[in-house]
C-alpha positions, -999 to 999 in steps of 0.1 A, spaced: 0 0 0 29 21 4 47 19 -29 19 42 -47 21 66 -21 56 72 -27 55 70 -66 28 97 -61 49 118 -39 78 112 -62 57 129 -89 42 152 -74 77 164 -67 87 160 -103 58 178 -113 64 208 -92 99 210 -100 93 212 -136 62 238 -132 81 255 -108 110 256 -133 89 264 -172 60 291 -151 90 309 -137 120 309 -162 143 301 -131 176 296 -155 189 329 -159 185 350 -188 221 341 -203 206 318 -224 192 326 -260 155 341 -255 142 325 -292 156 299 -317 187 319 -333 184 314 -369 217 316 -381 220 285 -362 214 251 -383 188 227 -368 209 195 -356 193 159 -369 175 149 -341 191 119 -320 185 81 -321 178 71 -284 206 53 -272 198 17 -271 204 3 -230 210 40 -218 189 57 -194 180 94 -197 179 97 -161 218 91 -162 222 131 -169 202 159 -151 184 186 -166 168 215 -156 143 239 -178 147 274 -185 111 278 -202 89 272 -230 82 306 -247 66 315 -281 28 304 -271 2 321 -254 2 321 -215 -29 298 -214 -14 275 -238 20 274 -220 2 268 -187 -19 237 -206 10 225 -221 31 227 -188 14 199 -167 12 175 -200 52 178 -205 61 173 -174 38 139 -171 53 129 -204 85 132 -185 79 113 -160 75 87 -185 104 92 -201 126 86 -174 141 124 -176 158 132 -147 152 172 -133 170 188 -108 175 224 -95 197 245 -129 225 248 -97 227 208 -101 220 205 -137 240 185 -162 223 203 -188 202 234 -191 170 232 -216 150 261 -232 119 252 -256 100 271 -280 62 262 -295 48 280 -324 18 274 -344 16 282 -385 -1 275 -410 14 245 -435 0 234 -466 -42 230 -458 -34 226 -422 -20 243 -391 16 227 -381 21 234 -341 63 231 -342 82 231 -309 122 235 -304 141 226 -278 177 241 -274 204 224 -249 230 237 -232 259 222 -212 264 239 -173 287 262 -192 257 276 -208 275 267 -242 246 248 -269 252 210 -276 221 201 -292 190 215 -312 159 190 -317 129 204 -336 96 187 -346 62 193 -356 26 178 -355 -2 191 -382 -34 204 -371 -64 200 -397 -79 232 -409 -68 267 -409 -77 296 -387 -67 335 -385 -50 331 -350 -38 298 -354 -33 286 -313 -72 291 -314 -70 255 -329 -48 241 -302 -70 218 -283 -58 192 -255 -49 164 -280 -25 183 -302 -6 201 -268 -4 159 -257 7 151 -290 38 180 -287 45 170 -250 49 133 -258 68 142 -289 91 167 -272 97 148 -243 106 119 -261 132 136 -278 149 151 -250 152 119 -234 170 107 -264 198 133 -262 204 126 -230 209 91 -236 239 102 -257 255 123 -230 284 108 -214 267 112 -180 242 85 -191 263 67 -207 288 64 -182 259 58 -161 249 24 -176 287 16 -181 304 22 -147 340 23 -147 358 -5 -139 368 -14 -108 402 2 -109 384 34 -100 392 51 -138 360 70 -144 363 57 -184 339 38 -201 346 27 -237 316 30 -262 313 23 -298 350 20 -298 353 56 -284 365 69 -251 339 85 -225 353 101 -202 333 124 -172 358 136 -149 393 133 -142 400 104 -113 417 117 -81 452 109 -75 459 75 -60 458 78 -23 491 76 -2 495 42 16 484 58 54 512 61 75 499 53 108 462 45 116 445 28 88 413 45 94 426 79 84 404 76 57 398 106 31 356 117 20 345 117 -13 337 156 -3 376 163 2 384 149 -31 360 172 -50 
C-alpha cells in the first residue's frame, strides 16, 4: 500500500519542479531568448539503445513563443510525459544540462503545423544540441493557437519529451551511467569503440602512515 504513495509523492515532486522551473523561467537570462536562426537545426538523436536518460540531469529554462494559457496547458502535460520518459530534473545549480523550448503554431500546406524546439546547453551555458519537430493540425484559422486543443498540446508533449530523453541518452553522463568504470576506479567507459570520459579520477591515495582508518571523503576529493 505504500509503494503508490511514494510514486505519487515522487511525482508530485517531479511535477512541481518542472512547473516551478517552465512558469517561472528560473535559468537565468544568459541563455538565448528564441531559436537563433543563423544557427542550423541539428538531426534529431536516435535514443541510445540500454541507456537511461535519467543518467544526466536537466533542468528547464522555459517554454516561450505560445500564449500564456497554452504554455500553462502545455506545462502539466510535458512534465507527465517526462515522467515517463525517465528524464531526470533537478534544480539549474545541479544540472547536467540546461534546456530552453520554444512552441509555435503556423499555417502548413491545408493545415495548421504546431512546431516546438528545444535548445540544450551544457552547465557552461554553451549549446550542444538543437531537436525540432512538428505535429499538423487540420484546418486553418486566422489566430492559429485558437486551434490548439488538448490532443495536439499531448501530442507535442509526448513528442518533445521523447526527444529530449534521447539526447540525454547520448550524453556521457548516461552513458557512463549504464557503463560504470571499472573497478580500478578510472572514471572511463569505452563506447562504440570511443573513449567517455566524465571527470578526471583523483590521485591515487598515499598508503596511510599510521592508523588505517585515516580515511579521506568523497567531499575532500571534489
Amino acid at each position: 500500500m505504500r509503494k503508490p504513495r511514494r510514486t505519487a509523492l515522487r511525482y508530485s515532486r517531479l511535477a512541481g519542479l518542472v512547473l516551478a522551473c517552465l512558469l517561472s523561467g528560473c535559468v537565468d537570462n544568459n541563455l538565448a531568448q528564441g531559436p537563433d536562426p543563423s544557427v542550423p537545426p541539428s538531426t534529431n538523436m536516435a535514443r541510445r539503445p540500454g541507456v537511461s536518460p535519467a543518467g544526466a540531469t536537466v533542468a528547464l529554462a522555459s517554454f516561450s513563443g505560445a500564449p500564456q494559457e497554452i504554455t500553462d496547458r502545455f506545462t502539466p502535460m510535458f512534465a507527465d510525459a517526462a515522467k515517463l520518459g525517465d528524464i531526470n530534473f533537478t534544480d539549474p545549480d545541479k544540472a547536467n544540462y540546461l534546456v530552453r523550448g520554444y512552441l509555435s503554431a503556423h499555417p502548413e500546406g491545408d493545415a495548421t503545423a504546431l512546431a516546438f524546439v528545444l535548445d540544450v546547453f551544457d552547465s557552461k551555458k554553451e549549446r550542444t544540441q538543437r531537436v525540432e519537430d512538428e505535429i499538423l493540425i487540420k484546418g486553418q484559422a486566422a489566430d492559429p493557437w485558437s486551434l490548439v486543443d488538448e490532443r495536439a498540446l499531448a501530442a507535442v508533449a509526448a513528442k518533445s519529451s521523447d526527444d529530449l530523453a534521447a539526447v540525454m541518452t547520448n550524453t556521457p553522463e548516461a552513458i557512463l551511467a549504464a557503463n560504470p568504470p571499472p573497478s580500478d576506479g578510472h572514471n572511463v567507459a569505452a563506447i562504440d569503440g570511443q573513449t567517455v570520459v566524465a571527470a578526471t579520477p583523483p590521485p591515487s591515495a598515499a598508503p596511510p602512515s599510521s592508523s588505517p582508518s585515516g580515511g579521506v571523503g568523497m567531499a575532500a576529493l571534489r
